[in-house]
mmJSON file of the N, C-alpha and C atoms, coordinates in Angstrom:
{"data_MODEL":{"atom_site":{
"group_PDB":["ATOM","ATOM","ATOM","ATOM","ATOM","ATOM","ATOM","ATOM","ATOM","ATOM","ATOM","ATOM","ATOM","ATOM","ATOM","ATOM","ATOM","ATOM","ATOM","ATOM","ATOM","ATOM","ATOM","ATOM","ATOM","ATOM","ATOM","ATOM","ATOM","ATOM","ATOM","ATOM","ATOM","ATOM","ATOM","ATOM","ATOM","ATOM","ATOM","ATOM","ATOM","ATOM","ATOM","ATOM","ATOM","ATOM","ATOM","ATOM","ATOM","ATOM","ATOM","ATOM","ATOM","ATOM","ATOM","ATOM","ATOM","ATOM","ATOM","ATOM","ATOM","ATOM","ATOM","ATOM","ATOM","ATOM","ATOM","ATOM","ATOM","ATOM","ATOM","ATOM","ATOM","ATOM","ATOM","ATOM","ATOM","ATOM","ATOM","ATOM","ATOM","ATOM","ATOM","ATOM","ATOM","ATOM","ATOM","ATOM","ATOM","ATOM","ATOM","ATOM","ATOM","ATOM","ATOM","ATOM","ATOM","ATOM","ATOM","ATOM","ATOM","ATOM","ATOM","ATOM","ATOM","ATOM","ATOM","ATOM","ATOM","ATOM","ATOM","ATOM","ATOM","ATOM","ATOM","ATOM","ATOM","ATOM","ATOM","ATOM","ATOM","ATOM","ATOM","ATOM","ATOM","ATOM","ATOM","ATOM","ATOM","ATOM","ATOM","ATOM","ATOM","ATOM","ATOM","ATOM","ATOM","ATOM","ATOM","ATOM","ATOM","ATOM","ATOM","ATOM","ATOM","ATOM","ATOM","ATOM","ATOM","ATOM","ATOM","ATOM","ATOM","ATOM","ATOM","ATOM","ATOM","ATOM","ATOM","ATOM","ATOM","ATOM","ATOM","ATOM","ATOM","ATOM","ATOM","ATOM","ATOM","ATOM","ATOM","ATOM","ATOM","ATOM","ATOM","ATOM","ATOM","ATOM","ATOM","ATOM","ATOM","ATOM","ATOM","ATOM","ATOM","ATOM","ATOM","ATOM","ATOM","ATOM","ATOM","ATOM","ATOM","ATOM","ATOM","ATOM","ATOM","ATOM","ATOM","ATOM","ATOM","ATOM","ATOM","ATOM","ATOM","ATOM","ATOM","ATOM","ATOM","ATOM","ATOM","ATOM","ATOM"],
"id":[1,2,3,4,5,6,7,8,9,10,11,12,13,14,15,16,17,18,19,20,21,22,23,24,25,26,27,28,29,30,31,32,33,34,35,36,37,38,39,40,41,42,43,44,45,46,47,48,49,50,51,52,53,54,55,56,57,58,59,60,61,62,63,64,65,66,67,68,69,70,71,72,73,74,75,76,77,78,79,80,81,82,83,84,85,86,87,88,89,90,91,92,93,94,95,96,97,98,99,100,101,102,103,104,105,106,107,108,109,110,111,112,113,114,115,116,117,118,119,120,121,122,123,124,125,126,127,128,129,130,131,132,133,134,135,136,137,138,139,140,141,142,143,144,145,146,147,148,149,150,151,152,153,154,155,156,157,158,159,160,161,162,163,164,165,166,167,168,169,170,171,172,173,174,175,176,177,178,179,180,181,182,183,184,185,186,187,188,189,190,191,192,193,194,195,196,197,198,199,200,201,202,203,204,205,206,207,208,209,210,211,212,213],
"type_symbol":["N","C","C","N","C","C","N","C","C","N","C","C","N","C","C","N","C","C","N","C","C","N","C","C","N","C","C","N","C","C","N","C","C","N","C","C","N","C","C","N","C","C","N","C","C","N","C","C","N","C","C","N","C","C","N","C","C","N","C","C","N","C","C","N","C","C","N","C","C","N","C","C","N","C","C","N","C","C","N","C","C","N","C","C","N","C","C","N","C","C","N","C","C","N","C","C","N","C","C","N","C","C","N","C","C","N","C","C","N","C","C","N","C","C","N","C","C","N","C","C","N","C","C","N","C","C","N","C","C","N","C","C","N","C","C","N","C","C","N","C","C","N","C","C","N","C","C","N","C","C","N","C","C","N","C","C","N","C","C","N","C","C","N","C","C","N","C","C","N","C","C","N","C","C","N","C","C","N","C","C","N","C","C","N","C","C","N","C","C","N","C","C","N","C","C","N","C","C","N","C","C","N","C","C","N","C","C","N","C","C","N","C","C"],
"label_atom_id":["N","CA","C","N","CA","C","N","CA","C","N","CA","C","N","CA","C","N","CA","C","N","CA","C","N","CA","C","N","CA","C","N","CA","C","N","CA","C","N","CA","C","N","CA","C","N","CA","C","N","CA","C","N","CA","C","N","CA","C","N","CA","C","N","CA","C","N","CA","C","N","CA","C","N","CA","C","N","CA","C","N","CA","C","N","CA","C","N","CA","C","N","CA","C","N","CA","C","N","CA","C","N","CA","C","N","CA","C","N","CA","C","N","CA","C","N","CA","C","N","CA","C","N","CA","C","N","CA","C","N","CA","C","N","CA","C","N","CA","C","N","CA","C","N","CA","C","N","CA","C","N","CA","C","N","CA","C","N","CA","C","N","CA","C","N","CA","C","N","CA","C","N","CA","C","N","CA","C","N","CA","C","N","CA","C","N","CA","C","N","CA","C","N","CA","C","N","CA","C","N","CA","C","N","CA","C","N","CA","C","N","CA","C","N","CA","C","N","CA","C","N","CA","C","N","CA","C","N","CA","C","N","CA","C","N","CA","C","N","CA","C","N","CA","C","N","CA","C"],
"label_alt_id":[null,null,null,null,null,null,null,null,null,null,null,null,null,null,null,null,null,null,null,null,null,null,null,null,null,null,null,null,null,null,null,null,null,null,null,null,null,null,null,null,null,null,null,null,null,null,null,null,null,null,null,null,null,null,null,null,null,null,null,null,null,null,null,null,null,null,null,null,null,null,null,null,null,null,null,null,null,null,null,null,null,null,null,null,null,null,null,null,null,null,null,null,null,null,null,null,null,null,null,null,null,null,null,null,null,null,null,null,null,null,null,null,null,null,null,null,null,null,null,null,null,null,null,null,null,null,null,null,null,null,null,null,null,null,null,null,null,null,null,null,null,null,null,null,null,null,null,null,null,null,null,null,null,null,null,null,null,null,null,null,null,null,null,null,null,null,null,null,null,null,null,null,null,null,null,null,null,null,null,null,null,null,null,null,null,null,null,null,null,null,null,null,null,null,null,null,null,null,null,null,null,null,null,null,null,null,null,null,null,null,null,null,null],
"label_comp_id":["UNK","UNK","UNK","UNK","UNK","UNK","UNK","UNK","UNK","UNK","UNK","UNK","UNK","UNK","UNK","UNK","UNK","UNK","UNK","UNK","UNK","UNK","UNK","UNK","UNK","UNK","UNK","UNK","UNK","UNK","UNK","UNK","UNK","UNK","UNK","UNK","UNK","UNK","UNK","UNK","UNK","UNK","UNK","UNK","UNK","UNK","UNK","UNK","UNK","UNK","UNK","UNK","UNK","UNK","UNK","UNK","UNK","UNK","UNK","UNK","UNK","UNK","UNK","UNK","UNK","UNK","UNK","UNK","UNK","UNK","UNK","UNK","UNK","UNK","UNK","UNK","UNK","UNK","UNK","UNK","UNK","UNK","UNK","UNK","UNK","UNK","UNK","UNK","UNK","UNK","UNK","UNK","UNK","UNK","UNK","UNK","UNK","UNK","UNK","UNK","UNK","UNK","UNK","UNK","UNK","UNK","UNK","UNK","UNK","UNK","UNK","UNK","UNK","UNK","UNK","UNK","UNK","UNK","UNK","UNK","UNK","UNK","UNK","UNK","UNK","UNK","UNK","UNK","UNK","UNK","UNK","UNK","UNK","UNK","UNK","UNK","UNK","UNK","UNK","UNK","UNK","UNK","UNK","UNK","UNK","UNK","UNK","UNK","UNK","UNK","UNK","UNK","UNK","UNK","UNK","UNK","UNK","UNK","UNK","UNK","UNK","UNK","UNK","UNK","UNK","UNK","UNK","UNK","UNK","UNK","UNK","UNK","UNK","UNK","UNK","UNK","UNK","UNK","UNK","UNK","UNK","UNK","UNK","UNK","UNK","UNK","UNK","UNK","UNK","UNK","UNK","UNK","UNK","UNK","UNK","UNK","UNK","UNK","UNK","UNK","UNK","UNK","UNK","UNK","UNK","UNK","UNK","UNK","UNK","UNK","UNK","UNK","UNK"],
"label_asym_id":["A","A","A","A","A","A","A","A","A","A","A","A","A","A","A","A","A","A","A","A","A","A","A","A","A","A","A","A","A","A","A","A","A","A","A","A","A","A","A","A","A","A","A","A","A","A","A","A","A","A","A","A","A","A","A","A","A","A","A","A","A","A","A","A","A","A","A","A","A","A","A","A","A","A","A","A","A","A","A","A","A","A","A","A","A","A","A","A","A","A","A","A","A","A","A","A","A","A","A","A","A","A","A","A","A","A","A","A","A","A","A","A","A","A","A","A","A","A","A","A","A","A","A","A","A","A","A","A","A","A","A","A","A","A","A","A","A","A","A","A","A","A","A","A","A","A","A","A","A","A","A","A","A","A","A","A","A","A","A","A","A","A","A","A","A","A","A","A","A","A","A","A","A","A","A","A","A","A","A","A","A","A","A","A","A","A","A","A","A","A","A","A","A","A","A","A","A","A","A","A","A","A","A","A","A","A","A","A","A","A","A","A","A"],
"label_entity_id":["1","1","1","1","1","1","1","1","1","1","1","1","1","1","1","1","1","1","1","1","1","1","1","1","1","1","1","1","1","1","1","1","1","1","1","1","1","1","1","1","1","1","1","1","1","1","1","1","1","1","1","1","1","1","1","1","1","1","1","1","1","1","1","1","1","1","1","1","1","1","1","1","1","1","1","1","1","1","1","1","1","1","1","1","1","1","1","1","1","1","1","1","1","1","1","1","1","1","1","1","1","1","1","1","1","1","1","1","1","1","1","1","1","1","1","1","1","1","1","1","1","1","1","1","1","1","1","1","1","1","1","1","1","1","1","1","1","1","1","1","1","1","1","1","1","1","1","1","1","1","1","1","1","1","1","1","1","1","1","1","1","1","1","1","1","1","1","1","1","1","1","1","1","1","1","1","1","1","1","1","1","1","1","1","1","1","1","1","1","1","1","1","1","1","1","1","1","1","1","1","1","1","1","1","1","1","1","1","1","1","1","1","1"],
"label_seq_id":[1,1,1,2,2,2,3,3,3,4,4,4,5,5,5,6,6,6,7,7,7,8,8,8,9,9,9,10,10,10,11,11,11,12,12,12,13,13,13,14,14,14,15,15,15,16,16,16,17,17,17,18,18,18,19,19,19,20,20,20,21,21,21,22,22,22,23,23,23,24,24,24,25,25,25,26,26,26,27,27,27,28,28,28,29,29,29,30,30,30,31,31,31,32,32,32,33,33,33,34,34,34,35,35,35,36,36,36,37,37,37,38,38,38,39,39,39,40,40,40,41,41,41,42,42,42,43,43,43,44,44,44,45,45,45,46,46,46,47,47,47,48,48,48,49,49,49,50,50,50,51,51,51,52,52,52,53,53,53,54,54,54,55,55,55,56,56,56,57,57,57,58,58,58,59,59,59,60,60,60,61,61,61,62,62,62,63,63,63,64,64,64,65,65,65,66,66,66,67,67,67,68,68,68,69,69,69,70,70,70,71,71,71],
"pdbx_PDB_ins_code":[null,null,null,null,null,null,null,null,null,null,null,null,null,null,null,null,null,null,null,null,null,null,null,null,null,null,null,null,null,null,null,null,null,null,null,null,null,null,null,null,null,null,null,null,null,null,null,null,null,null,null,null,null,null,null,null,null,null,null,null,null,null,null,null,null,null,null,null,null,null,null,null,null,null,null,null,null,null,null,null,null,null,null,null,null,null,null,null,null,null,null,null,null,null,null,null,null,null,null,null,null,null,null,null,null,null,null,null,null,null,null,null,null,null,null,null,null,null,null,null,null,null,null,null,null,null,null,null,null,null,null,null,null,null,null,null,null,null,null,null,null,null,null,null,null,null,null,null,null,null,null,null,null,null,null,null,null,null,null,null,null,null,null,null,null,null,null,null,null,null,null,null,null,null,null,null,null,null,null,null,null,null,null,null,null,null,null,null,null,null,null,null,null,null,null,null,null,null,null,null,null,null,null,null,null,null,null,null,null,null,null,null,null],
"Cartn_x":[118.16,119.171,120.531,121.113,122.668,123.943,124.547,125.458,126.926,127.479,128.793,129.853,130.963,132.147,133.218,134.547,135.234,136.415,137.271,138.124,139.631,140.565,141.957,142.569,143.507,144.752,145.667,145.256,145.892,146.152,146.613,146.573,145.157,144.397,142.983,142.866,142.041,141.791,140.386,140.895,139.999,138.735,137.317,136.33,135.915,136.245,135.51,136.424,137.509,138.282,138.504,137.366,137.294,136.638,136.978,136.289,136.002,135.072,135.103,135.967,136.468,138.005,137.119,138.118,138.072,138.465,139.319,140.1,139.036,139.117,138.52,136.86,136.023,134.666,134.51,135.237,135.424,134.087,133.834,133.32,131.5,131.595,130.04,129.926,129.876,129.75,128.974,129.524,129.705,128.117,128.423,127.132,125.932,126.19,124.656,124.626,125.192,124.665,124.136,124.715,124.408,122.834,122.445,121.794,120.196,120.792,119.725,119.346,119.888,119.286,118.682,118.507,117.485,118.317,119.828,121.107,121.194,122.362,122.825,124.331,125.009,126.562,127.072,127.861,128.943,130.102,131.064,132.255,132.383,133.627,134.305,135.741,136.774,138.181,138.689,139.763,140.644,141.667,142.442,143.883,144.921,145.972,146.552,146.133,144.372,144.185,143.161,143.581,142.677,141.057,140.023,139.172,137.656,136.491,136.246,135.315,134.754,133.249,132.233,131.371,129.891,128.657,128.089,126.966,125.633,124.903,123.113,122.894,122.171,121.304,120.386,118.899,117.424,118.482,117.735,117.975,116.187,115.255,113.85,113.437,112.543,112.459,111.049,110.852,109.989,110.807,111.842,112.532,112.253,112.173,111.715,113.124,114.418,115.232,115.971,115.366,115.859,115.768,114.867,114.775,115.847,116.826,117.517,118.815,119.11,120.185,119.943,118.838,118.858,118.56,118.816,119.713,118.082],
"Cartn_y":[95.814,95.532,95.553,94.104,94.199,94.791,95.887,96.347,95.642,95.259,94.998,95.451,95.61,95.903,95.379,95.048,94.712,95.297,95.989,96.926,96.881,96.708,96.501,97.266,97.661,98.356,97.656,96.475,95.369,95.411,95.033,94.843,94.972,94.51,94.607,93.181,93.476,92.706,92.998,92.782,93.612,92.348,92.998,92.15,91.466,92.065,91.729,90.729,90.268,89.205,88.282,88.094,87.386,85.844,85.417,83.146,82.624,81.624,80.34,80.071,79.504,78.759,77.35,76.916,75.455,75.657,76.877,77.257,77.986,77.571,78.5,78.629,79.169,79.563,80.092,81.332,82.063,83.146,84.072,84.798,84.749,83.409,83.202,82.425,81.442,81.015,82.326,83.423,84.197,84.853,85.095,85.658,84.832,83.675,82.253,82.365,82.57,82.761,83.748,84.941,85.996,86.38,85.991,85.833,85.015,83.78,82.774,83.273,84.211,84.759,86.17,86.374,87.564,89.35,88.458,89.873,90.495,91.268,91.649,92.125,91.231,91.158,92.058,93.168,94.094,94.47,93.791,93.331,94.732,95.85,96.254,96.373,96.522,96.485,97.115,97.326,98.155,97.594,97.303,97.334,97.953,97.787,98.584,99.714,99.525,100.563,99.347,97.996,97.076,97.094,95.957,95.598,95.661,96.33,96.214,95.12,94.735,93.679,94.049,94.213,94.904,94.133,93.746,93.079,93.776,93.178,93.721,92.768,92.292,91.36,91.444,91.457,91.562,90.883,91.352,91.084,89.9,90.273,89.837,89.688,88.691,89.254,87.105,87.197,86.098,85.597,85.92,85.683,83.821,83.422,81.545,80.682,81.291,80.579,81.02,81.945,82.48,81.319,80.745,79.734,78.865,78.266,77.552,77.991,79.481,80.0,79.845,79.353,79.679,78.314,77.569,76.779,75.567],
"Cartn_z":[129.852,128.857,129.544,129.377,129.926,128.656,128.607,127.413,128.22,127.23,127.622,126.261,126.65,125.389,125.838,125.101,125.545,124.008,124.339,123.19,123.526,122.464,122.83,121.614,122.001,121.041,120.4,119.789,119.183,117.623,117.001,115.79,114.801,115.351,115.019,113.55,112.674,111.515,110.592,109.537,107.98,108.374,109.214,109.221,107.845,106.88,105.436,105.067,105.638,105.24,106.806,107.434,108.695,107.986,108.107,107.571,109.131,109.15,109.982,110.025,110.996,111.3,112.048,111.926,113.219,113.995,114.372,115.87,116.631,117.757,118.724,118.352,119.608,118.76,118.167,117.501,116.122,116.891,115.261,115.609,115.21,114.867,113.647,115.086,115.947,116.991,118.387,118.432,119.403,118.794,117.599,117.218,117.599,117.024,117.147,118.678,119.723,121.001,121.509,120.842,121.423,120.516,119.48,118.97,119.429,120.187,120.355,121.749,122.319,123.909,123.71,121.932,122.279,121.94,122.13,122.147,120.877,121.044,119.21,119.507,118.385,118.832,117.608,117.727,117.567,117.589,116.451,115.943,115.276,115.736,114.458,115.204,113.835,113.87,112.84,113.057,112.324,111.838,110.765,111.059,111.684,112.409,113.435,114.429,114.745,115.341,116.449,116.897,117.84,117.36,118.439,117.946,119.127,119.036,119.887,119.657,120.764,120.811,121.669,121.113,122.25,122.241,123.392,122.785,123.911,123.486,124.33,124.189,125.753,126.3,126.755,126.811,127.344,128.974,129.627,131.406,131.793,131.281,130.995,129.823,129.336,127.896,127.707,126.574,126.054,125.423,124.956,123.361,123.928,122.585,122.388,123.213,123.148,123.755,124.74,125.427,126.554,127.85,128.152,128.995,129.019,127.655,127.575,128.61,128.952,129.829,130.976,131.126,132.817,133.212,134.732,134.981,135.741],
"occupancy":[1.0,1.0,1.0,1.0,1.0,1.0,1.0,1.0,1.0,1.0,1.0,1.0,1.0,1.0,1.0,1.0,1.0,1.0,1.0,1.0,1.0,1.0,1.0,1.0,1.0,1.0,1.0,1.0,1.0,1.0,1.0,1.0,1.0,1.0,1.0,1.0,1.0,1.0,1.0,1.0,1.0,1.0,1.0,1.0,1.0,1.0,1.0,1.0,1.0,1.0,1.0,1.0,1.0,1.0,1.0,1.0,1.0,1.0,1.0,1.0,1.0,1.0,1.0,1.0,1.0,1.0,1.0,1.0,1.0,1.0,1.0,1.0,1.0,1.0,1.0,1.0,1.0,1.0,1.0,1.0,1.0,1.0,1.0,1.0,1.0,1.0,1.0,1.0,1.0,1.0,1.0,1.0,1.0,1.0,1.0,1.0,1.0,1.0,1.0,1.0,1.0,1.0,1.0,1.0,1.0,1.0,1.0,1.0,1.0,1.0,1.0,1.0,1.0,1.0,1.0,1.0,1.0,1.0,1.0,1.0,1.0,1.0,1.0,1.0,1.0,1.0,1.0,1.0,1.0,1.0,1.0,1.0,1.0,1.0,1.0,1.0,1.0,1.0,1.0,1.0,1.0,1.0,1.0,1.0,1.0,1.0,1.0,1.0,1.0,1.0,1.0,1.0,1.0,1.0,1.0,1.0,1.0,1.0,1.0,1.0,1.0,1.0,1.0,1.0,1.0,1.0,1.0,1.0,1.0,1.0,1.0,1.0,1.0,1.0,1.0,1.0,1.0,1.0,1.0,1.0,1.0,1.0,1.0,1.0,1.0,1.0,1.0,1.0,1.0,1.0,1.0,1.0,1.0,1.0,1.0,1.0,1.0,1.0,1.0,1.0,1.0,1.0,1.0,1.0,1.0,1.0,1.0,1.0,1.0,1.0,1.0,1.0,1.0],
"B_iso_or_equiv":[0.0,0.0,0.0,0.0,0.0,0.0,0.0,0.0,0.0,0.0,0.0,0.0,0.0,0.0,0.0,0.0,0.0,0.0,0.0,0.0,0.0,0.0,0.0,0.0,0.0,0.0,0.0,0.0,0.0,0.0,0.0,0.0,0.0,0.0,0.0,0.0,0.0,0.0,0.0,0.0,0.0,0.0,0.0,0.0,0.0,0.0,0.0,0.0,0.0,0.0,0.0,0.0,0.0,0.0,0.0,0.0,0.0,0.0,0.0,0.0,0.0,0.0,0.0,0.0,0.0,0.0,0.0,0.0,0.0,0.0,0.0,0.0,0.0,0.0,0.0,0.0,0.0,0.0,0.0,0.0,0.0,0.0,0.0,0.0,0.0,0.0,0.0,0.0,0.0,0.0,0.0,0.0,0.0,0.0,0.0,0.0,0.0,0.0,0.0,0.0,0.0,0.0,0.0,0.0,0.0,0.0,0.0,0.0,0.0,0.0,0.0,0.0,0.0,0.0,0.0,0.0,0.0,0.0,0.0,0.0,0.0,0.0,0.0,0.0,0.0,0.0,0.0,0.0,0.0,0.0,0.0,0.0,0.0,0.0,0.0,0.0,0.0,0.0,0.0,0.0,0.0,0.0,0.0,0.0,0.0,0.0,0.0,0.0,0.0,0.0,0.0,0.0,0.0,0.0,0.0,0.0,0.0,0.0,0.0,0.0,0.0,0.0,0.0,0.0,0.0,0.0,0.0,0.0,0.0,0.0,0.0,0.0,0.0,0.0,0.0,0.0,0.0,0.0,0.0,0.0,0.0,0.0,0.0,0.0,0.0,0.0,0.0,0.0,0.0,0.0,0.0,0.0,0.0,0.0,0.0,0.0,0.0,0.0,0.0,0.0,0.0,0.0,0.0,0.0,0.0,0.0,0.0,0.0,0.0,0.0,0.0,0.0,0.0],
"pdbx_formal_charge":[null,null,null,null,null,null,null,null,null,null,null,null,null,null,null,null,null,null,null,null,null,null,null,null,null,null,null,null,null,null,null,null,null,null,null,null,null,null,null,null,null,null,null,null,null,null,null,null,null,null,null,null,null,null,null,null,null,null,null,null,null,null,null,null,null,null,null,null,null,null,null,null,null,null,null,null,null,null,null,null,null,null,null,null,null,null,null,null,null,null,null,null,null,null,null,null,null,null,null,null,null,null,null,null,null,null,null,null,null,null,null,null,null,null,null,null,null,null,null,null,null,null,null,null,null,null,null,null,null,null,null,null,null,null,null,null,null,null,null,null,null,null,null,null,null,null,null,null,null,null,null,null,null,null,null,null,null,null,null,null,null,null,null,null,null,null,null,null,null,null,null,null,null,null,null,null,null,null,null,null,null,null,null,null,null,null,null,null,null,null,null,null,null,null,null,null,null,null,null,null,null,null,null,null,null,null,null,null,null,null,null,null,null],
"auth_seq_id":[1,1,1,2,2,2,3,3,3,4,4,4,5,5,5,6,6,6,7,7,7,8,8,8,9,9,9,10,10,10,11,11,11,12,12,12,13,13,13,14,14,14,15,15,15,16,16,16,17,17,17,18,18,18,19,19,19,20,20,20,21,21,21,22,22,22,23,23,23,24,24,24,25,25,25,26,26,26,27,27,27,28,28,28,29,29,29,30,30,30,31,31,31,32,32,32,33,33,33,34,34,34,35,35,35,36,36,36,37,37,37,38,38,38,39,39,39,40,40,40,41,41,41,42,42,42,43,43,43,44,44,44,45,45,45,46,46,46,47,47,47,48,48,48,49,49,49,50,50,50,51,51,51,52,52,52,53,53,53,54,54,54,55,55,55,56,56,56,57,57,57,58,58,58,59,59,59,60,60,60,61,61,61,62,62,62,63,63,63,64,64,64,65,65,65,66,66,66,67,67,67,68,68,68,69,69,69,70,70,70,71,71,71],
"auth_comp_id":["UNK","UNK","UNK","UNK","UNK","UNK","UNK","UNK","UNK","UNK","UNK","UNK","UNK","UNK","UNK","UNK","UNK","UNK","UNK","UNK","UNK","UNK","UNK","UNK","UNK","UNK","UNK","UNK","UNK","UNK","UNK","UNK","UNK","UNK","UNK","UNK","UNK","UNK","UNK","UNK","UNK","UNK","UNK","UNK","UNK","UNK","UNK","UNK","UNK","UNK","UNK","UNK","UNK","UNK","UNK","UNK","UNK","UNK","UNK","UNK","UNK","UNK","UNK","UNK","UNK","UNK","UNK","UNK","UNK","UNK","UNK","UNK","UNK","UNK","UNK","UNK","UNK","UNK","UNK","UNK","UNK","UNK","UNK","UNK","UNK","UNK","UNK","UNK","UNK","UNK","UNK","UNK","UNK","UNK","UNK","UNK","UNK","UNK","UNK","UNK","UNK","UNK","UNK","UNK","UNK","UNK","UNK","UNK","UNK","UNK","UNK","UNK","UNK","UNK","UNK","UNK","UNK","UNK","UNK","UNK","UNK","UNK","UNK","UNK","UNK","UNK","UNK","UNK","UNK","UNK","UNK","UNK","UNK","UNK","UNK","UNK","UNK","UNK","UNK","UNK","UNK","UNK","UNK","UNK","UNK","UNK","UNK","UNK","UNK","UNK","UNK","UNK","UNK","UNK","UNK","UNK","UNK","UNK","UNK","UNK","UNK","UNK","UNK","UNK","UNK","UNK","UNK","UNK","UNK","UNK","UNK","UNK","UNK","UNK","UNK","UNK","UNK","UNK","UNK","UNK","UNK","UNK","UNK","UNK","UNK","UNK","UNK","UNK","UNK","UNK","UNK","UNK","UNK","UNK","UNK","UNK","UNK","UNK","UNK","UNK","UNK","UNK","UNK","UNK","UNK","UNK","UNK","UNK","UNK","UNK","UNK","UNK","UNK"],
"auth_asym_id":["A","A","A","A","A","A","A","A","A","A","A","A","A","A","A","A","A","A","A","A","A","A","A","A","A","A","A","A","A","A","A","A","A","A","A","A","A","A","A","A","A","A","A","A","A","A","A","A","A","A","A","A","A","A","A","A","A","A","A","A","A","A","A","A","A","A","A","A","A","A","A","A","A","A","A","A","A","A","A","A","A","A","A","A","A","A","A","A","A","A","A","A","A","A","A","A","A","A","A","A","A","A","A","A","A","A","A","A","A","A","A","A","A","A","A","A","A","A","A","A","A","A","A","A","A","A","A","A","A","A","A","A","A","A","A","A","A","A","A","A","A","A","A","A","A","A","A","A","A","A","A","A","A","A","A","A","A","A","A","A","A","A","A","A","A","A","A","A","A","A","A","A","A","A","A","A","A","A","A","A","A","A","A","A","A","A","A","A","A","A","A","A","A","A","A","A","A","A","A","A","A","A","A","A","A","A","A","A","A","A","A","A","A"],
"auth_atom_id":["N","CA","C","N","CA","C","N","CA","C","N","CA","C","N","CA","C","N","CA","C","N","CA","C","N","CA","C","N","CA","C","N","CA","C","N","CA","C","N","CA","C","N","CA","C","N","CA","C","N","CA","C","N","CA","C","N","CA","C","N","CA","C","N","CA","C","N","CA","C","N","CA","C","N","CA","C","N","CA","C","N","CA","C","N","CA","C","N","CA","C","N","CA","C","N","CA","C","N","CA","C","N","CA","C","N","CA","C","N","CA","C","N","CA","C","N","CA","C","N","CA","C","N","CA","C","N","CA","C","N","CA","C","N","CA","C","N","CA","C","N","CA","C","N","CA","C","N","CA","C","N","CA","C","N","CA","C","N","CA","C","N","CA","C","N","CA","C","N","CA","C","N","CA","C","N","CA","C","N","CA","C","N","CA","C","N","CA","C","N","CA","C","N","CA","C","N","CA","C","N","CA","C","N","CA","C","N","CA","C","N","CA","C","N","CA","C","N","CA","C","N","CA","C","N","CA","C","N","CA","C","N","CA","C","N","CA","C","N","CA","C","N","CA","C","N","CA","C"],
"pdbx_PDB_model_num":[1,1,1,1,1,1,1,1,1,1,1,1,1,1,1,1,1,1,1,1,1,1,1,1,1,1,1,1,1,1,1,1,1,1,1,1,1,1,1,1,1,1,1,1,1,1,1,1,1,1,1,1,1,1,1,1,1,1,1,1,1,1,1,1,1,1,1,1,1,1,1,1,1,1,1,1,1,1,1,1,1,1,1,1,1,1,1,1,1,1,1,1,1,1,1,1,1,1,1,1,1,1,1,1,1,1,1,1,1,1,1,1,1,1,1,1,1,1,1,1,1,1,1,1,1,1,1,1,1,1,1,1,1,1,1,1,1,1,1,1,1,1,1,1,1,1,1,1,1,1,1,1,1,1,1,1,1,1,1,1,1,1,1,1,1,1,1,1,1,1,1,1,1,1,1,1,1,1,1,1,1,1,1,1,1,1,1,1,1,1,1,1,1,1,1,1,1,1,1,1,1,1,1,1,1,1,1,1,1,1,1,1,1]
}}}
């Protein structure tokens, strides 16, 4: 299992009022990948207290679309 996080002291934002956007890959994007390789993606935030992001990745694994990552 690969763990990764990535956390900032930013402004943060009320997840329960997060939408699809057209900007950027957003955060429903980040999930469908991290998702389709088997992972599990981990969004929380705060208002004024920043936001972190964590995800888990099988390193090996069967999952049906794991093959699609590798080259």
């Amino acid at each position: 299992m690969l763990c990764c996080s990535i956390r900032d002291d930013g402004g943060g934002f009320d997840s329960s009022q997060a939408r699809p956007s057209r900007k950027g890959l957003g955060l429903i994007a980040m999930q469908e990948r991290v998702t389709a390789i088997g992972g599990t993606l981990r969004i929380e935030s705060r208002l004024g207290q920043g936001t972190e992001v964590a995800i888990r990745l099988p390193l090996e694994g069967d999952h049906a679309n794991s093959h699609r990552t590798r080259g």
